[in-house]
C-alpha positions as CSV (number, residue, x, y, z in Angstrom):
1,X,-17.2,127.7,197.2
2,X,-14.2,127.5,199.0
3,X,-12.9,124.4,200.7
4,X,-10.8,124.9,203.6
5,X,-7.9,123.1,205.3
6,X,-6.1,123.4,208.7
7,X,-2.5,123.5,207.9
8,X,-1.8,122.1,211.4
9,X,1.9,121.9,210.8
10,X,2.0,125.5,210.4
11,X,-0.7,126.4,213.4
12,X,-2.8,128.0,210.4
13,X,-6.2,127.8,208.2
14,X,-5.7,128.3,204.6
15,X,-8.4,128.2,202.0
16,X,-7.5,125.6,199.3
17,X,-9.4,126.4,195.8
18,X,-8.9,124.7,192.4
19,X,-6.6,127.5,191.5
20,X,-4.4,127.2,194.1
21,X,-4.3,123.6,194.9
22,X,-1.6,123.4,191.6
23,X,0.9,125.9,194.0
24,X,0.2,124.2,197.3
25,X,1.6,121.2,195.7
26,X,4.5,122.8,194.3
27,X,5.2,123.9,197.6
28,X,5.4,120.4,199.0
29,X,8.9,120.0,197.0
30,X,10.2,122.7,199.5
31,X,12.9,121.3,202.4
32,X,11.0,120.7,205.4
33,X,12.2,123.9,207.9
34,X,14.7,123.2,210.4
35,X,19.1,122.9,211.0
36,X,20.5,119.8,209.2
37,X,23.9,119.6,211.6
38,X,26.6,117.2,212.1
39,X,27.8,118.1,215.6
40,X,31.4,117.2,216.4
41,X,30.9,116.7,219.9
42,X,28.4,115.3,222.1
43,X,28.8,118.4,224.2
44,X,27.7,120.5,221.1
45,X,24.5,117.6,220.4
46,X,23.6,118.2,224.5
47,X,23.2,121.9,224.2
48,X,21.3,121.5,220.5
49,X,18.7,119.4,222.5
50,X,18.9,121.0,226.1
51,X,15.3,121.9,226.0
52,X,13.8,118.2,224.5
53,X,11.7,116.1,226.7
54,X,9.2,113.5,225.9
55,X,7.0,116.0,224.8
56,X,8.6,118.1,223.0
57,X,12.0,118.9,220.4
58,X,14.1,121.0,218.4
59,X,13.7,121.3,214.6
60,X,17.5,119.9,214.5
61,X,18.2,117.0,212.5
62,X,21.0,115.5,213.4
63,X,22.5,113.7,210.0
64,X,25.3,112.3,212.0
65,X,26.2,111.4,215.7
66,X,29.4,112.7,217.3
67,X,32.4,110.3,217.1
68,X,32.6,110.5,220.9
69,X,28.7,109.8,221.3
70,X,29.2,106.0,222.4
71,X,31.4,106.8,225.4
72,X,29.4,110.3,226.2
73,X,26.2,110.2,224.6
74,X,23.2,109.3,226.9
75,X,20.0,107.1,225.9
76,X,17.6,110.1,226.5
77,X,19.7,112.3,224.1
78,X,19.2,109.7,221.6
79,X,15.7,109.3,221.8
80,X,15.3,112.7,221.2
81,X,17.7,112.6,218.0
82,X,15.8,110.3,216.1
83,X,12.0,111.6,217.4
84,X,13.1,114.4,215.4
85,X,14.1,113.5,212.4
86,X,10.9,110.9,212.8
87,X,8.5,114.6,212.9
88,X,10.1,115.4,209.8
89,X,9.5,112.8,207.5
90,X,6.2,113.3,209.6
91,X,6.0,116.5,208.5
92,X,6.2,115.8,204.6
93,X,3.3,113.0,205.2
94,X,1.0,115.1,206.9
95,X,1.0,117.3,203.5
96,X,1.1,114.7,201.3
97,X,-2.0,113.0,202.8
98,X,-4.0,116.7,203.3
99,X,-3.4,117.0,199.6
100,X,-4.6,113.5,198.7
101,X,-7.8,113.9,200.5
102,X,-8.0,117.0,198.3
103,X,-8.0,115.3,195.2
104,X,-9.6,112.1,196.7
105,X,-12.4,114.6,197.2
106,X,-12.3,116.2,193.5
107,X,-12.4,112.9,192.0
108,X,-15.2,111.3,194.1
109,X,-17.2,114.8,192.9
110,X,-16.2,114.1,189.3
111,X,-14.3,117.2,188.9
112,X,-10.9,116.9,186.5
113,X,-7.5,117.1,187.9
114,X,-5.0,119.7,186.5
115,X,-1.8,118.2,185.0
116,X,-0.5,119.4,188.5
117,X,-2.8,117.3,190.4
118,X,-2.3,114.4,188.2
119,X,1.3,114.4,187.8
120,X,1.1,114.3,191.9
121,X,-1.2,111.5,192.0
122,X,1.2,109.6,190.0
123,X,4.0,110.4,192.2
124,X,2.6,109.2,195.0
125,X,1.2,106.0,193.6
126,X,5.2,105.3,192.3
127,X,6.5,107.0,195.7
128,X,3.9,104.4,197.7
129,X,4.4,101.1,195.6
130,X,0.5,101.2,195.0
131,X,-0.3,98.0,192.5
132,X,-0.9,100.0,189.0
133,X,-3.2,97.8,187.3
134,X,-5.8,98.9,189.6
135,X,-9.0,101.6,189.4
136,X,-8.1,104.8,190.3
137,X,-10.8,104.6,192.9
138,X,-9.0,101.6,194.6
139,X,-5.3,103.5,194.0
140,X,-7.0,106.5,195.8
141,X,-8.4,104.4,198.7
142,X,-4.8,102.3,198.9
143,X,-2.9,105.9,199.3
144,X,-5.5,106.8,201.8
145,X,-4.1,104.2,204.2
146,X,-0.9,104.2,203.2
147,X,0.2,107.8,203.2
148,X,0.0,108.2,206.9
149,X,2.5,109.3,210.1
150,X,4.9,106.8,212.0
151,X,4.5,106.4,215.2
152,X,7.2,108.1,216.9
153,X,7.5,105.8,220.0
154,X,7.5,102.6,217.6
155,X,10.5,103.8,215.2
156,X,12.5,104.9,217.8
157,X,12.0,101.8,219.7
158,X,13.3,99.9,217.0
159,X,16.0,102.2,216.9
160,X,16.8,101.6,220.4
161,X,17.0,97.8,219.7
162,X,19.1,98.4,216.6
163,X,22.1,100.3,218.1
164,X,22.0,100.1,221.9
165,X,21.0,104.1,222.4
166,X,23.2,104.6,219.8
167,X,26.0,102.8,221.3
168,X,26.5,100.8,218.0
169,X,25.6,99.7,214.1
170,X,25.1,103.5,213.7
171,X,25.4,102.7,209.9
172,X,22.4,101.1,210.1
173,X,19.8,102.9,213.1
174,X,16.7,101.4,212.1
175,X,18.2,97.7,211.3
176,X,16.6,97.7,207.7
177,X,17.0,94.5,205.9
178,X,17.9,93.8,202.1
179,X,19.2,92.5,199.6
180,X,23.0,93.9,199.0
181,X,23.7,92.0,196.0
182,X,21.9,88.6,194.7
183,X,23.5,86.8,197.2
184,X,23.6,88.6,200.6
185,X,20.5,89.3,202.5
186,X,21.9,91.7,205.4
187,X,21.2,95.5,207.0
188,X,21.3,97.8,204.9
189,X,24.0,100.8,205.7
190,X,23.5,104.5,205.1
191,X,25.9,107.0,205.7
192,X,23.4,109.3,207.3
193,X,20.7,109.4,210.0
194,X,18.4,111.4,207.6
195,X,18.9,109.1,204.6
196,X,18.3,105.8,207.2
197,X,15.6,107.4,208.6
198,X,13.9,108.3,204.9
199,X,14.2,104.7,204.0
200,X,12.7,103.2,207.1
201,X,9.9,105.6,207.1
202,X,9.1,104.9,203.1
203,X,9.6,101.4,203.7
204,X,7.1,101.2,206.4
205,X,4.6,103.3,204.2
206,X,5.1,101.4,200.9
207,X,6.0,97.6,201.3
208,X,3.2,94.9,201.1
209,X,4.8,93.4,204.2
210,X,3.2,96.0,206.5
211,X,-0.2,95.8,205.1
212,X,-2.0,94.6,208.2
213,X,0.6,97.2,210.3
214,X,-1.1,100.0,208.5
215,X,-4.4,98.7,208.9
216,X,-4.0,98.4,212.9
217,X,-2.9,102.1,212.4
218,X,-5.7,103.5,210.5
219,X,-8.0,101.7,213.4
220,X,-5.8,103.1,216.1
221,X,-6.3,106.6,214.7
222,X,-10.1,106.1,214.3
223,X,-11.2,104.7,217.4
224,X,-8.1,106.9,219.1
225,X,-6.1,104.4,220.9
226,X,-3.0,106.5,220.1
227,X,-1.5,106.1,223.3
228,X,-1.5,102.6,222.8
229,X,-0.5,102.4,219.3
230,X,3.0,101.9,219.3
231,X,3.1,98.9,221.6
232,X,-0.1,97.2,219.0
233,X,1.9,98.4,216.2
234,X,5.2,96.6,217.6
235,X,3.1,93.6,217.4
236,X,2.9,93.7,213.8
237,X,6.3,94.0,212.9
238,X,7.2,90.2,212.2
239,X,7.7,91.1,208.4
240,X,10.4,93.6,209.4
241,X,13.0,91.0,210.3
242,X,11.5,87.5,209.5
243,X,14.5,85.6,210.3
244,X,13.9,86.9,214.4
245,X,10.5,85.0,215.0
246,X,10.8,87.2,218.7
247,X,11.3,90.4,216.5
248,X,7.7,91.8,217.8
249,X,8.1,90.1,220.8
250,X,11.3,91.9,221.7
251,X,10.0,95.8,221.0
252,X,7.3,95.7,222.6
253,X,9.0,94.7,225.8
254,X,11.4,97.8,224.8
255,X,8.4,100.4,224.9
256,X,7.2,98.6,228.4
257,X,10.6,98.8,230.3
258,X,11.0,102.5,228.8
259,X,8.7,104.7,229.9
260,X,9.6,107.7,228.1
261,X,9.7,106.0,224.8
262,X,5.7,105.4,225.3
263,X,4.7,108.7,226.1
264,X,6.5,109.5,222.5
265,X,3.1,109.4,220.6
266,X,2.4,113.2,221.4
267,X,5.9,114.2,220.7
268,X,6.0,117.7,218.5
269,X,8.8,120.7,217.4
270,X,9.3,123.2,219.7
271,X,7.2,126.4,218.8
């Protein structure tokens, strides 16, 4: 019997069988479709995005800002920027977490995973930071909440907060904190939007911190208050930069004095 899945990244219904499963997951290891650019003006990054709203943007990730963006670039052009490269770690995540309810669905049924399937599963317990010494009931049921979408609104929110629109700290968009070296806790730089964006999206996914963040998503998304996700969300996000007790405080006010950023949550690639 054939099981079937809508592909809703790709506006199609493909039948998934045991046979085929193995390649569909092979296929995930693909680059995610779109331009990687570096643009060296903001005049260039304008016409790239000339047709983005809140609703809607180009399949253009931008891996670095023009030099000239802090005296040129505007807010809205920024928001746009980042919601993209937000869709396409999306992107990835919506695969991933079609695929897991796959094999979430073979194992409740008791049928065996391929080598494929279980070399997959392992990745995304590793890729996740799931506790290993677990069942692999309660692994499955773990990945099932954490291998989910970010909220555009929220990350660009805190991207707003982090570099002023983009005006500043561009070395570090999302305003991840670490450990450098053993003795200096500070944001972490990246020399690239993509890679910055990768690491905030994985950290938010994967790090015990966010545990009760990931559970006010997975209610959001059931009882579908997605319109009013990213402002609950931002109230969650204490753990993100403990040493600012107004952290949570101070993003949701950002989504409240910015209307656009709010109407974010519906944001997709132009067709």
């Amino acid at each position: 019997m054939r099981k079937w899945i809508l592909l809703l990244f790709l506006g199609i219904a493909v039948p998934v069988q045991a046979q085929n499963l193995d390649n569909a997951i092979q296929e995930l290891t693909k680059d995610v479709k779109g331009e990687i650019v570096s643009p060296a003006t903001t005049e260039e990054l304008q016409q790239l995005f000339k047709d983005a709203d809140e609703t809607k943007v180009p399949r253009i990730f931008v891996d670095k800002l023009p030099s000239d963006f802090s005296q040129k670039g505007t807010g809205e052009l920024y928001m746009y920027v980042i919601a993209a490269l937000i869709l396409r770690s999306n992107e990835t995540t919506i695969k991933e977490k079609m695929l897991l309810t796959l094999l979430k669905k073979k194992y409740e049924n008791k049928e065996p995973w391929t080598e494929v399937e279980e070399s997959f599963f392992q990745h995304l317990v590793e890729k996740y930071d799931v506790v290993i010494n677990k069942t692999t009931q309660m692994k499955l049921d773990q990945l099932t909440i954490k291998v989910d979408e970010i909220v555009p609104g929220l990350a660009v929110a805190q991207s707003v907060y982090a570099t002023n629109w983009g005006q500043k700290n561009m070395d570090h968009p999302y305003g991840q904190m670490g450990w450098l070296d053993e003795n200096t806790y500070a944001e972490i730089p990246y020399d690239s939007l993509i890679k910055a964006t990768e690491a905030y999206v994985k950290e938010m996914n994967s790090t015990n911190n966010y545990w009760m963040w990931r559970n006010t998503r997975q209610m959001a998304a059931h009882k579908g208050y997605l319109n009013l996700l990213a402002y609950n969300l931002a109230g969650n996000l204490q753990p993100y930069r403990p040493e600012d007790p107004y952290y949570s405080d101070t993003i949701q006010k950002v989504l409240i004095n910015n209307a656009p950023l709010r109407k974010l949550h519906t944001v997709t690639f132009i067709q």
